[in-house]
mmCIF file of the N, C-alpha and C atoms, coordinates in Angstrom:
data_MODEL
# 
_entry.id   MODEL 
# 
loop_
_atom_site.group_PDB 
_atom_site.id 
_atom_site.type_symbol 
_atom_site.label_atom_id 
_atom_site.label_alt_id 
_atom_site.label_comp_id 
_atom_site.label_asym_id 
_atom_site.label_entity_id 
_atom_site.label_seq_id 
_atom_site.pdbx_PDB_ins_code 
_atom_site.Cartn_x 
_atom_site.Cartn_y 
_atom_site.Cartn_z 
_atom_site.occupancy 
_atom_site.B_iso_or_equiv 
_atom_site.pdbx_formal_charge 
_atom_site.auth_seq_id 
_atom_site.auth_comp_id 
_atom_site.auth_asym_id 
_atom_site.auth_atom_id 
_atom_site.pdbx_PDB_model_num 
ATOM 1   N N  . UNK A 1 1  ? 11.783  -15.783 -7.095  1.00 0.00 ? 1  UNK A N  1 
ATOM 2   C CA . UNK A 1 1  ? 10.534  -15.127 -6.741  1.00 0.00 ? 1  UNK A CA 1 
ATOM 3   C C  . UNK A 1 1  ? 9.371   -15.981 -7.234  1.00 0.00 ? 1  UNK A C  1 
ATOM 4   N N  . UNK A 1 2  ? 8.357   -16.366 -6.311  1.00 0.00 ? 2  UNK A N  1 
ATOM 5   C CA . UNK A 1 2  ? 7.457   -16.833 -6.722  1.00 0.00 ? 2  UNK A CA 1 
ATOM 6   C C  . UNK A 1 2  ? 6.296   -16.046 -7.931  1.00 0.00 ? 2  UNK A C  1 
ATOM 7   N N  . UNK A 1 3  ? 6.001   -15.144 -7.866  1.00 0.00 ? 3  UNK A N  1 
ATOM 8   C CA . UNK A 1 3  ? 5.139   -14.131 -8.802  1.00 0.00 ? 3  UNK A CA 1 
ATOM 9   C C  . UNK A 1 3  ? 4.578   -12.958 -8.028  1.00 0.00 ? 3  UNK A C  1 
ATOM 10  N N  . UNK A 1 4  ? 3.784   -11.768 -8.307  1.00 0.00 ? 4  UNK A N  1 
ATOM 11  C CA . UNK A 1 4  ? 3.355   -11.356 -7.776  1.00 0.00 ? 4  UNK A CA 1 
ATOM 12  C C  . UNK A 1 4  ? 2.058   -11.914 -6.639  1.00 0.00 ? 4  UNK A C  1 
ATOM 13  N N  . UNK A 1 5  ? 1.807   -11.092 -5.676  1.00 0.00 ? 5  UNK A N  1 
ATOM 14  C CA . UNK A 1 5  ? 0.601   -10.668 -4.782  1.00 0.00 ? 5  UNK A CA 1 
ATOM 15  C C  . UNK A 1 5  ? -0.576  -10.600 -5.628  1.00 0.00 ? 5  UNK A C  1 
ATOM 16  N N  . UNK A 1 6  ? -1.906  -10.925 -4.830  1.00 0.00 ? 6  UNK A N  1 
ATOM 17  C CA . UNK A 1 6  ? -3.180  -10.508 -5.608  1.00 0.00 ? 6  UNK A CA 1 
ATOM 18  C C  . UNK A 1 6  ? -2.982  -9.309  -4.734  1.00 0.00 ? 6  UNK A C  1 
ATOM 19  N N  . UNK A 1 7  ? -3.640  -8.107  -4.948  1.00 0.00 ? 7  UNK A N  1 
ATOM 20  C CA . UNK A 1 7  ? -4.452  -7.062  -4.216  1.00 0.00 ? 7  UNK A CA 1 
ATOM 21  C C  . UNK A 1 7  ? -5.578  -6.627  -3.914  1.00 0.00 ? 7  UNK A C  1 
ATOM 22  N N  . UNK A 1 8  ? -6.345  -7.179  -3.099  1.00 0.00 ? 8  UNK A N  1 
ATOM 23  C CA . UNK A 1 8  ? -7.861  -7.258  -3.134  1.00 0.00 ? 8  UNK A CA 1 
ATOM 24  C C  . UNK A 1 8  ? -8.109  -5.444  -2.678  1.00 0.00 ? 8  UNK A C  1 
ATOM 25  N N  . UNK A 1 9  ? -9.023  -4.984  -3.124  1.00 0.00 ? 9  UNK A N  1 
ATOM 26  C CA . UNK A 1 9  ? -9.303  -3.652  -3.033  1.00 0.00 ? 9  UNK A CA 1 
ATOM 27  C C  . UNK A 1 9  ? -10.181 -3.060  -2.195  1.00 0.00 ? 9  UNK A C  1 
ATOM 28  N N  . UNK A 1 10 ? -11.037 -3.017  -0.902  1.00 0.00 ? 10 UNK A N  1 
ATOM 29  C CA . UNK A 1 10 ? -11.981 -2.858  -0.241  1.00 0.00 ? 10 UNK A CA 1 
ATOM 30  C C  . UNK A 1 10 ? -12.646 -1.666  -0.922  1.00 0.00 ? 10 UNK A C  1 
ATOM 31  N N  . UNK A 1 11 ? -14.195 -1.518  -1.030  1.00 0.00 ? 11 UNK A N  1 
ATOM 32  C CA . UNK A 1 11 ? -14.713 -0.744  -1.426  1.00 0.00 ? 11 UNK A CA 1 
ATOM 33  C C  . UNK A 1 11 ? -14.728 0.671   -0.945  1.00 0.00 ? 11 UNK A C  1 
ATOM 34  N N  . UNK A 1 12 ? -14.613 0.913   0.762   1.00 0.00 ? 12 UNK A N  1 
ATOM 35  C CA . UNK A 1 12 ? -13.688 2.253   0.951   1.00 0.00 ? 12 UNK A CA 1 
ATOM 36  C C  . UNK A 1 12 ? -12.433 2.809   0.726   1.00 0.00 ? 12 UNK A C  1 
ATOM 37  N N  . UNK A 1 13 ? -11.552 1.773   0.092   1.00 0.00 ? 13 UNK A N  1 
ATOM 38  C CA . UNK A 1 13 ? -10.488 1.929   -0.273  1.00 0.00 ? 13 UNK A CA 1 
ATOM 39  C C  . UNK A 1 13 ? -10.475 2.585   -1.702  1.00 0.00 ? 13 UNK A C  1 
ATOM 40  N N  . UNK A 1 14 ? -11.414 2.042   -2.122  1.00 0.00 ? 14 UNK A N  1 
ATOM 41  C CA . UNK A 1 14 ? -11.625 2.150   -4.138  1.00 0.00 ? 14 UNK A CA 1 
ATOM 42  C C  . UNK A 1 14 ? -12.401 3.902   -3.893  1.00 0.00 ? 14 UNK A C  1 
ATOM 43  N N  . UNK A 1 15 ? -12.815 3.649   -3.072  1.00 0.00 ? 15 UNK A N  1 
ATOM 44  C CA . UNK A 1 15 ? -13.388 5.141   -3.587  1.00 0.00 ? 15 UNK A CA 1 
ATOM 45  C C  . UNK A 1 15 ? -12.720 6.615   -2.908  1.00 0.00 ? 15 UNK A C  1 
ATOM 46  N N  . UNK A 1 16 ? -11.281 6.350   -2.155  1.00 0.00 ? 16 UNK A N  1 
ATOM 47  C CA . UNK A 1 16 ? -10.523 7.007   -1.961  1.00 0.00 ? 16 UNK A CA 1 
ATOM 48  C C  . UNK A 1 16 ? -9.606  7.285   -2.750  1.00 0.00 ? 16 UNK A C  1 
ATOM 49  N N  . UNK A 1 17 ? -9.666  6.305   -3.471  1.00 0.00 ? 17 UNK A N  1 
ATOM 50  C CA . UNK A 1 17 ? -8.313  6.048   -4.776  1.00 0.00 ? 17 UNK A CA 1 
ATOM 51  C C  . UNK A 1 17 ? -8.880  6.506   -5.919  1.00 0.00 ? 17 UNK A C  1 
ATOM 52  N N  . UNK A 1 18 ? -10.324 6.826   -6.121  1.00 0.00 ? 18 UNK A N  1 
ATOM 53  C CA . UNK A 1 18 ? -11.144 7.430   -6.980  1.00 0.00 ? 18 UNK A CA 1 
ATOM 54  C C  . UNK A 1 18 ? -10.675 8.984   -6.973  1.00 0.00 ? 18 UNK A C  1 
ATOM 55  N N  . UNK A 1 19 ? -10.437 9.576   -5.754  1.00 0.00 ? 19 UNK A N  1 
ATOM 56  C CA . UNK A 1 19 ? -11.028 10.919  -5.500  1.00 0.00 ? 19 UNK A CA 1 
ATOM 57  C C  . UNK A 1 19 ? -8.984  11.526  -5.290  1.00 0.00 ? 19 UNK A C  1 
ATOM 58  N N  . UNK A 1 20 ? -8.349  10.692  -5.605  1.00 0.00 ? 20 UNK A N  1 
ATOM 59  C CA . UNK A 1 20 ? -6.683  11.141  -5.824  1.00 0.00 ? 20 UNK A CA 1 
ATOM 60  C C  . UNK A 1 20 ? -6.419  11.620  -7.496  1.00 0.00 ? 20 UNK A C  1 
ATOM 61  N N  . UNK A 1 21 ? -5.688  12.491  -6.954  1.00 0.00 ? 21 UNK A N  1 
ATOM 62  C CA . UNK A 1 21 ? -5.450  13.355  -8.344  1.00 0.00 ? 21 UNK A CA 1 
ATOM 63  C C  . UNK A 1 21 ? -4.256  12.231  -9.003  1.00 0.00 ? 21 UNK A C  1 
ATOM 64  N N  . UNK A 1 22 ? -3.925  12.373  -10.301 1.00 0.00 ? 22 UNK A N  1 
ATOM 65  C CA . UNK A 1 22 ? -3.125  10.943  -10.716 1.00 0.00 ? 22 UNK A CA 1 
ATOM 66  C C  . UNK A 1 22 ? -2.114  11.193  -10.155 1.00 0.00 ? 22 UNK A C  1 
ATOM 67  N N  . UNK A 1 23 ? -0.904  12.539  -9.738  1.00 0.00 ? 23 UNK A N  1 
ATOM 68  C CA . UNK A 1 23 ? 0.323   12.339  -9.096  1.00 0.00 ? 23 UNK A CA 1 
ATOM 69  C C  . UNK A 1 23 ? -0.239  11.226  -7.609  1.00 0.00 ? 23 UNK A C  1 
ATOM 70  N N  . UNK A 1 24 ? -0.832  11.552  -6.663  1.00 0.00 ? 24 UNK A N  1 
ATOM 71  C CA . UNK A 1 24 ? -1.101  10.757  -5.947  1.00 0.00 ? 24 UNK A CA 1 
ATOM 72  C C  . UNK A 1 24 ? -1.305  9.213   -6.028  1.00 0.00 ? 24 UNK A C  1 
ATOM 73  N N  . UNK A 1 25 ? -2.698  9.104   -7.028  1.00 0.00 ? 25 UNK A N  1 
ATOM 74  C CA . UNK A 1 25 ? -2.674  8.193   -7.688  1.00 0.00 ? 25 UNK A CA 1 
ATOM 75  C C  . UNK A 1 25 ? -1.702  7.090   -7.930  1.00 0.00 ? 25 UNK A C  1 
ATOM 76  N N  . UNK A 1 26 ? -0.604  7.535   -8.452  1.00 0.00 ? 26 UNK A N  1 
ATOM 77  C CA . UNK A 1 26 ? 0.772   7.263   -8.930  1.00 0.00 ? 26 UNK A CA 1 
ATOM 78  C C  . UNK A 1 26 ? 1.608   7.060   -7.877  1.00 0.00 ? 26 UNK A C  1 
ATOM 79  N N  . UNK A 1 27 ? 1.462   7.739   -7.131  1.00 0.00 ? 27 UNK A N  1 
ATOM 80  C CA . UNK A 1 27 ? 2.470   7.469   -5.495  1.00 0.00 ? 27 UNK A CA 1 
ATOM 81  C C  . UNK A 1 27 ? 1.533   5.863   -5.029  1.00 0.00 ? 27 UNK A C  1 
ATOM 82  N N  . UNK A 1 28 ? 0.505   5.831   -5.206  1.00 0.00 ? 28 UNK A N  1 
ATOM 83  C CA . UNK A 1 28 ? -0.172  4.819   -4.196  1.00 0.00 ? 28 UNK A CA 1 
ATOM 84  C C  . UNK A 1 28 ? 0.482   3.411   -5.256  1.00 0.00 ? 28 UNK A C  1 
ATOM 85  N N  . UNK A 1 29 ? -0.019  3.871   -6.387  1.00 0.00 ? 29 UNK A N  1 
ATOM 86  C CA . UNK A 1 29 ? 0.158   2.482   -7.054  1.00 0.00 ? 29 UNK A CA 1 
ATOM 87  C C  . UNK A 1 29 ? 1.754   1.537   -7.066  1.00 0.00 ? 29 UNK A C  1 
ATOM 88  N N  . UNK A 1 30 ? 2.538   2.754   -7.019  1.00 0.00 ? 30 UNK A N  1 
ATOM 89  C CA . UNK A 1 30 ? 3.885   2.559   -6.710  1.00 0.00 ? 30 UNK A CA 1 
ATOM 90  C C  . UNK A 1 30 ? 3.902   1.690   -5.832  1.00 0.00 ? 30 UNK A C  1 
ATOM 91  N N  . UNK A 1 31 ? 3.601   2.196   -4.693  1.00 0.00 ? 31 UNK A N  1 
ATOM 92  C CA . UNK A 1 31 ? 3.789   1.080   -3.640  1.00 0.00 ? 31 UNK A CA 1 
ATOM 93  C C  . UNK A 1 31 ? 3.348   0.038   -3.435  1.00 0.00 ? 31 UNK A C  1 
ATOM 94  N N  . UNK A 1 32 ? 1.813   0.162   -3.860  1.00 0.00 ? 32 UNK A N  1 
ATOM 95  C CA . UNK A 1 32 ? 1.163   -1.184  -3.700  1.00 0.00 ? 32 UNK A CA 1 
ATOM 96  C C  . UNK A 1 32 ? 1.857   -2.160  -4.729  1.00 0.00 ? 32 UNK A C  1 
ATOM 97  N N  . UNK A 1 33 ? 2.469   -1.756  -5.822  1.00 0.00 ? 33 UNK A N  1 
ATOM 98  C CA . UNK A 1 33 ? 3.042   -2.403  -6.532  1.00 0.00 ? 33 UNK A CA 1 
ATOM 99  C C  . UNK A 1 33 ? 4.947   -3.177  -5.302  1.00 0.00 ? 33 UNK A C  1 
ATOM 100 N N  . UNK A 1 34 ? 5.217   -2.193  -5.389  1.00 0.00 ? 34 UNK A N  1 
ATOM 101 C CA . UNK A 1 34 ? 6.178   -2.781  -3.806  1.00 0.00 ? 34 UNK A CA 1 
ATOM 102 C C  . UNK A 1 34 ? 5.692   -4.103  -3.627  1.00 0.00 ? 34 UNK A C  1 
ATOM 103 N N  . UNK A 1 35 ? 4.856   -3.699  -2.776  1.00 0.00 ? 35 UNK A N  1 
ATOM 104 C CA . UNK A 1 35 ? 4.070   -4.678  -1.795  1.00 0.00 ? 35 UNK A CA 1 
ATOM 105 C C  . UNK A 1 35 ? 3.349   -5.836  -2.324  1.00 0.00 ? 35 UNK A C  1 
ATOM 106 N N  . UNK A 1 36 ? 2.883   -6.071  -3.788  1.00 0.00 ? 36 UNK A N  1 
ATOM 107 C CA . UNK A 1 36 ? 2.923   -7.192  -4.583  1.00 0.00 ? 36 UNK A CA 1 
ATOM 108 C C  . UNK A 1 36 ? 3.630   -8.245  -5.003  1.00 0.00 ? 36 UNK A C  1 
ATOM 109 N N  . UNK A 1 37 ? 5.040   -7.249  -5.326  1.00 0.00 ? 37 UNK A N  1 
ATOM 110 C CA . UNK A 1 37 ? 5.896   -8.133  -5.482  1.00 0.00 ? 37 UNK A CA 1 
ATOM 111 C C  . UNK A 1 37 ? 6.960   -8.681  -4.503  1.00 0.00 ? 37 UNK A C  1 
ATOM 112 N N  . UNK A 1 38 ? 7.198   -8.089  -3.488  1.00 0.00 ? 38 UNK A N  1 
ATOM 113 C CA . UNK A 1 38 ? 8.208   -8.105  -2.667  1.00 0.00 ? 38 UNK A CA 1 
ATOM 114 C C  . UNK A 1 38 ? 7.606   -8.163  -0.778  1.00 0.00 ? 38 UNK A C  1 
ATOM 115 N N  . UNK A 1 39 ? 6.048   -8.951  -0.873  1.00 0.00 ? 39 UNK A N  1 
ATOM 116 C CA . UNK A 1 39 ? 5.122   -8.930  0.450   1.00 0.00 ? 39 UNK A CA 1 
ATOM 117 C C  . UNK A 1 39 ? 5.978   -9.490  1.398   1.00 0.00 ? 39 UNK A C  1 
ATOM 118 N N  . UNK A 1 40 ? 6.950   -10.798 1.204   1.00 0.00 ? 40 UNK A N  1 
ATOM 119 C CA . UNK A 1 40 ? 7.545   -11.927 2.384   1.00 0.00 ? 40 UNK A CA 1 
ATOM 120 C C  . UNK A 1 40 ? 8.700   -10.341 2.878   1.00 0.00 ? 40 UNK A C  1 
ATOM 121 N N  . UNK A 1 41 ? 9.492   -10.111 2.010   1.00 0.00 ? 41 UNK A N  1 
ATOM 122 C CA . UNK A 1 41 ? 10.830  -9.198  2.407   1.00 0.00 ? 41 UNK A CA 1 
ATOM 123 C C  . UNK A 1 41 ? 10.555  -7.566  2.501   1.00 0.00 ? 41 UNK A C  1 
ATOM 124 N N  . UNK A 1 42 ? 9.253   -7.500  2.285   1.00 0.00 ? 42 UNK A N  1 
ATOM 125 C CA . UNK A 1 42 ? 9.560   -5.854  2.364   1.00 0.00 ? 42 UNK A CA 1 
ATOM 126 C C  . UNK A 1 42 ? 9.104   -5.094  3.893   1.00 0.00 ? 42 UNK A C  1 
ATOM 127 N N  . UNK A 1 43 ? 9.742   -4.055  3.972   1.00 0.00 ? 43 UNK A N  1 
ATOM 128 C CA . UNK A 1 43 ? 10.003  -4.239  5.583   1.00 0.00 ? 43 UNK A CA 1 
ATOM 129 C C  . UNK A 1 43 ? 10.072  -2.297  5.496   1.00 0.00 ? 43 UNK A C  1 
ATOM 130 N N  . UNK A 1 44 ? 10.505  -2.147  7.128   1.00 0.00 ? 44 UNK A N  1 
ATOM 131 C CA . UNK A 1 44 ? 10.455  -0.703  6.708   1.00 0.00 ? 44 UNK A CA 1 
ATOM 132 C C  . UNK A 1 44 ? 11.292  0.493   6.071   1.00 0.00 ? 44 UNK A C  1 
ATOM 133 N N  . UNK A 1 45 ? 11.184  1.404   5.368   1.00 0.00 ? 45 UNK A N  1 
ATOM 134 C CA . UNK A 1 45 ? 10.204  2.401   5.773   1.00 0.00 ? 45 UNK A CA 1 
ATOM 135 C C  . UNK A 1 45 ? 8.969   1.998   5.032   1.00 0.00 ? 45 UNK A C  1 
ATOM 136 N N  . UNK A 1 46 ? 8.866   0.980   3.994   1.00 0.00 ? 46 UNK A N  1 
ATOM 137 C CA . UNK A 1 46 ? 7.425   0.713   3.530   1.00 0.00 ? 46 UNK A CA 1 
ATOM 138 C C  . UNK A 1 46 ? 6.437   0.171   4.056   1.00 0.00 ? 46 UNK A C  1 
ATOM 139 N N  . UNK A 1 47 ? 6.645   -1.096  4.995   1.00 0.00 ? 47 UNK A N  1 
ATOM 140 C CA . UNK A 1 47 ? 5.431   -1.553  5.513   1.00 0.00 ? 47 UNK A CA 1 
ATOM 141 C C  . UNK A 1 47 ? 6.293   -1.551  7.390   1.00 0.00 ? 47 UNK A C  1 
ATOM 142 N N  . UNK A 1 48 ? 5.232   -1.921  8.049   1.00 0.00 ? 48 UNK A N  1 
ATOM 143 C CA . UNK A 1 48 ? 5.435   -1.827  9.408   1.00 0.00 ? 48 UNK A CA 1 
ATOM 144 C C  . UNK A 1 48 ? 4.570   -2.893  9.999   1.00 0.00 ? 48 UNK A C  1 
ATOM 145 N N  . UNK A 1 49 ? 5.026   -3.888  11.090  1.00 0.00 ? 49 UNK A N  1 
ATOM 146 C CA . UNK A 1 49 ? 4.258   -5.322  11.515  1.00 0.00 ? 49 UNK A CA 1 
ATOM 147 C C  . UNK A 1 49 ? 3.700   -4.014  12.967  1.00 0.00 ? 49 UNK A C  1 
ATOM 148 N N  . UNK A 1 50 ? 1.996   -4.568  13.047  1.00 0.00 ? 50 UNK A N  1 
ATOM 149 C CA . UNK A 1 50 ? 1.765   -3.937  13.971  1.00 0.00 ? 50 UNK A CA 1 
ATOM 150 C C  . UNK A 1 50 ? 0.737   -5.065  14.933  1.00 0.00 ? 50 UNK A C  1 
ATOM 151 N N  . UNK A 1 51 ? 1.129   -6.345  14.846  1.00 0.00 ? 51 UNK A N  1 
ATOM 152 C CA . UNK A 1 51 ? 1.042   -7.057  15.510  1.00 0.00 ? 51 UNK A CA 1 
ATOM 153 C C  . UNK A 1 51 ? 0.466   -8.628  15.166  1.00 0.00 ? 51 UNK A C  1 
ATOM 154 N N  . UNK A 1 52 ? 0.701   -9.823  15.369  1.00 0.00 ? 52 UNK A N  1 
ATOM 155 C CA . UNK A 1 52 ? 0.276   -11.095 14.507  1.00 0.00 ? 52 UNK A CA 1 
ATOM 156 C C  . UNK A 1 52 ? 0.356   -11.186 13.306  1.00 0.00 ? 52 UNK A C  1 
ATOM 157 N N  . UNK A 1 53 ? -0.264  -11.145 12.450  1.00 0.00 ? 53 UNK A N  1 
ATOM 158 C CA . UNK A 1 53 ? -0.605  -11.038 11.365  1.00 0.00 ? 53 UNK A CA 1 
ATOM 159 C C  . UNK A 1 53 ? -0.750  -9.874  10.349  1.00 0.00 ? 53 UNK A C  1 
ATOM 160 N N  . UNK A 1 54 ? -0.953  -8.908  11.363  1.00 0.00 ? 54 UNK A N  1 
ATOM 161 C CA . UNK A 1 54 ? -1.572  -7.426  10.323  1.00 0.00 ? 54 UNK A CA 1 
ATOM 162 C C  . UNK A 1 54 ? -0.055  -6.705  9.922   1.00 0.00 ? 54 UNK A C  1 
ATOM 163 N N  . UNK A 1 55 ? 0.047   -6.130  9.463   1.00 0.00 ? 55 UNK A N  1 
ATOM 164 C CA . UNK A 1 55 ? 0.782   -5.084  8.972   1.00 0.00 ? 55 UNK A CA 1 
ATOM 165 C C  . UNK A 1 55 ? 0.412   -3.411  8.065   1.00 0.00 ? 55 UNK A C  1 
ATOM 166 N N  . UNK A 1 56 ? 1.253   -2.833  7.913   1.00 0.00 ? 56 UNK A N  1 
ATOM 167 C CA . UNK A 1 56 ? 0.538   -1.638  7.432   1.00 0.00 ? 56 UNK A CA 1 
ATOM 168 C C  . UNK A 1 56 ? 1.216   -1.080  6.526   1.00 0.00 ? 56 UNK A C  1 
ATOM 169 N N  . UNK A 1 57 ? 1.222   -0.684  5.267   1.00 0.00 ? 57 UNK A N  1 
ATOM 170 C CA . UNK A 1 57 ? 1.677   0.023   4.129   1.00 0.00 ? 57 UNK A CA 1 
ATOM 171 C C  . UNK A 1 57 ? 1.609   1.524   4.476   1.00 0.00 ? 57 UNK A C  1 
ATOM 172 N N  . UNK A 1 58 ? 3.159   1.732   3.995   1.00 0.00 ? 58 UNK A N  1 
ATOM 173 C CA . UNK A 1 58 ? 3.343   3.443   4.597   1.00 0.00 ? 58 UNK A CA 1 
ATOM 174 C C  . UNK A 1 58 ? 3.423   4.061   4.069   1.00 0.00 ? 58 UNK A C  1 
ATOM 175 N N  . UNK A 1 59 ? 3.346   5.422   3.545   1.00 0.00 ? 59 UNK A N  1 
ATOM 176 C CA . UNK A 1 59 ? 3.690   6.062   2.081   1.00 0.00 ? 59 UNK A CA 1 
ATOM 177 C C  . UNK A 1 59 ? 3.097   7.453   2.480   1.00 0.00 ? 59 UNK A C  1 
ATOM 178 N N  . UNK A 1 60 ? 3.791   8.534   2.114   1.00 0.00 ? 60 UNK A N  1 
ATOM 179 C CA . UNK A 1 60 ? 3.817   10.123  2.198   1.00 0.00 ? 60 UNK A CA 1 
ATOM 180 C C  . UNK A 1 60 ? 2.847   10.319  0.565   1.00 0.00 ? 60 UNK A C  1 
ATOM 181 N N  . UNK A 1 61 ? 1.554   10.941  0.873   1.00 0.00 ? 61 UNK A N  1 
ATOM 182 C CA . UNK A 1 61 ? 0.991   11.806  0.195   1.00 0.00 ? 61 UNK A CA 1 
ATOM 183 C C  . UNK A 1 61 ? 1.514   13.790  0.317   1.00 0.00 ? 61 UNK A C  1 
ATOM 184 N N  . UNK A 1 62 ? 1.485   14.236  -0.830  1.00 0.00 ? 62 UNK A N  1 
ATOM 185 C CA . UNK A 1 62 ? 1.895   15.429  -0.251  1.00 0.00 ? 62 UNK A CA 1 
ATOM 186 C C  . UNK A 1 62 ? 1.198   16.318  0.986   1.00 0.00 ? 62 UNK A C  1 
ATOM 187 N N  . UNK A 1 63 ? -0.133  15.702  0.597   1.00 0.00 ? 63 UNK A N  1 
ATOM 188 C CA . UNK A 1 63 ? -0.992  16.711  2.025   1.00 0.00 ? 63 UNK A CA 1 
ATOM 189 C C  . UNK A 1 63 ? -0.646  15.516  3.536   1.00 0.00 ? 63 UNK A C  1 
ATOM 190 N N  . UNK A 1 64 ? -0.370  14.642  3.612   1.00 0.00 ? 64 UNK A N  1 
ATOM 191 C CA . UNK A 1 64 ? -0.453  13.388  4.399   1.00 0.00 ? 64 UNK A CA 1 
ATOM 192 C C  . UNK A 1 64 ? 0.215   12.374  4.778   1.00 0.00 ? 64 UNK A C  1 
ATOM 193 N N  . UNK A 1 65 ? 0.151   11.546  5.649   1.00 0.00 ? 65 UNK A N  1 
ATOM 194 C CA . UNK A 1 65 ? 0.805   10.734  5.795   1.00 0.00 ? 65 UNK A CA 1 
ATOM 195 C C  . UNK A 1 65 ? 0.028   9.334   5.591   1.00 0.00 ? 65 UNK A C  1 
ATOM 196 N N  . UNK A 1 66 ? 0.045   8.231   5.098   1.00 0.00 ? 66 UNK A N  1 
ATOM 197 C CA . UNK A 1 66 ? -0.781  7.253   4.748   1.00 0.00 ? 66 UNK A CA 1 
ATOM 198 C C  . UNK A 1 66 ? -0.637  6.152   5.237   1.00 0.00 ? 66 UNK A C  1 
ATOM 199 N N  . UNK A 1 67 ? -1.438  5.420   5.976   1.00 0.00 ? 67 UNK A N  1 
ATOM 200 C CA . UNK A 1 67 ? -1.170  4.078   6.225   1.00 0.00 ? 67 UNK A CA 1 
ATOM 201 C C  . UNK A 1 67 ? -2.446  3.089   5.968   1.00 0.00 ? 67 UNK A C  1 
ATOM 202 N N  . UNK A 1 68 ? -2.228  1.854   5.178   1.00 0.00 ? 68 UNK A N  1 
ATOM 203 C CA . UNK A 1 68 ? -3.605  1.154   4.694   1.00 0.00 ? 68 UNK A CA 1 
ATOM 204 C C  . UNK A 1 68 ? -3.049  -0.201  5.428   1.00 0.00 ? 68 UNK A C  1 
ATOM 205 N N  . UNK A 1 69 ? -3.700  -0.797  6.271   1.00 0.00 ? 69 UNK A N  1 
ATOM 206 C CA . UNK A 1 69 ? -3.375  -1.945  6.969   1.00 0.00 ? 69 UNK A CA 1 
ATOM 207 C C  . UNK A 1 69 ? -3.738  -2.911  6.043   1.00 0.00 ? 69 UNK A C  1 
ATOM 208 N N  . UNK A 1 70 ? -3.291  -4.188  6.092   1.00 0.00 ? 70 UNK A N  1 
ATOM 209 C CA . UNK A 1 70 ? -3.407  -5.150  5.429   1.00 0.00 ? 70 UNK A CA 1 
ATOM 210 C C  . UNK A 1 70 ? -2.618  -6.736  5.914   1.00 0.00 ? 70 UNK A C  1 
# 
């Protein structure tokens, strides 16, 4: 393994992640943590290619279903 991912944070992103209660909180970081370390191989049900380049991080909030493209 080369090392982890940076995770750059978009400022509508930060202030959604502000307003999550910490179980949530805790679900998101989980994954993004996933997705740091394991970006070349991780595949679905966590992320999904939705065309060229982009892809999308997937993850069940209890009220929701979540997807943050990246």
């Amino acid at each position: 393994m080369a090392g982890l991912y940076a995770v750059e944070v978009e400022p509508e992103v930060r202030s959604w992640l502000a307003e999550l209660s910490d179980r949530d909180f805790g679900r998101v970081d989980f994954h993004v943590a996933l997705l740091a370390e394991y970006a070349e191989d991780l595949g679905e049900p966590y992320t999904r290619h939705l065309g060229g380049k982009v892809r999308e991080l997937r993850f069940h909030l209890p009220a929701q279903q979540t997807r943050v493209t990246y």
